[in-house]
N, C-alpha and C positions, 0 to 999 in steps of 0.2 A: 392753617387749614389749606392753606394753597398749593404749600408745596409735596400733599400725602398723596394726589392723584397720582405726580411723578415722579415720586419714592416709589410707591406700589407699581405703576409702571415698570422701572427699570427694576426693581425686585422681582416680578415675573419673566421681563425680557432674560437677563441673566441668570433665571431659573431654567429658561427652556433653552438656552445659547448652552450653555453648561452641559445639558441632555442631549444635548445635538452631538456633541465633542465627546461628550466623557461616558453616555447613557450604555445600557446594557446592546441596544441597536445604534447607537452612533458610529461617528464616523471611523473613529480609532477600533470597536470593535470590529467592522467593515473590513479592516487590514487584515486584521488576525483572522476571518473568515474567511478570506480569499486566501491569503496563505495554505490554511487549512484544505481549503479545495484543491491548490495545485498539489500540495503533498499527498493528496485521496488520490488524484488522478493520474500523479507518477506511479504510485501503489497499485492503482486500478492495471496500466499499462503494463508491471509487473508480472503480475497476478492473470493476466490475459495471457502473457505469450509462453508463462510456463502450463498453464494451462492447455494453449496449442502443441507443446512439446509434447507433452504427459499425455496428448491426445493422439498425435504421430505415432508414439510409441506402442500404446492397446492397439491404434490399428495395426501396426506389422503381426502382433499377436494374435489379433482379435478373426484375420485372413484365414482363407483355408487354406493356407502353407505358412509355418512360420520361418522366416529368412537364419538364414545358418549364423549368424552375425549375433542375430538378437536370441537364437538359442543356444550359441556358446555362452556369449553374456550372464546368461540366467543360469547356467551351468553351473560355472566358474565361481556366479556370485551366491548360489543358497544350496548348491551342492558341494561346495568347495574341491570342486574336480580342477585337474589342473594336465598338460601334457607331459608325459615322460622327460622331457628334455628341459620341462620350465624349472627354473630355483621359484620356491614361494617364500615374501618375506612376509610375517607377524607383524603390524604395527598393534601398540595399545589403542586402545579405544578411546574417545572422545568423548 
């Protein structure tokens, strides 16, 4: 009888030590969480500056003059115009 206080004891303790280390919020999964966030926030970083690119570019458009630059570009790529003097090469698509 004496010794079930500190059986049960240490059967709890090592119930809750266990969940500390190994539980669905412990510590180990803590790592893989934080991981998780730096990989969001490289992604985030990403995703932001092509974002400001894509943003740059509607403005030259978006002006009330569009820059000679950015409407050859548009020419060249969905008119398939090209100059007298240029060779056009075919690649396959991707």
């Amino acid at each position: 009888m004496r010794f079930v206080l500190p059986l049960m004891t240490v059967g709890v303790l090592s119930y809750f030590s266990y969940h500390i280390y190994h539980g669905e919020y412990g510590l180990y999964s803590r790592s893989e969480v934080n991981q998780q966030i730096v990989e969001l926030e490289e992604e985030l970083h990403r995703v932001e500056s092509e974002r400001i690119s894509i943003e740059k570019r509607i403005s030259l458009l978006r002006s009330g003059h569009i820059e000679r630059d950015m409407l050859d570009e548009y020419i060249r790529k969905n008119l398939n115009f090209s100059k007298p003097n240029e060779l056009t090469i075919l690649t396959p698509c991707k």
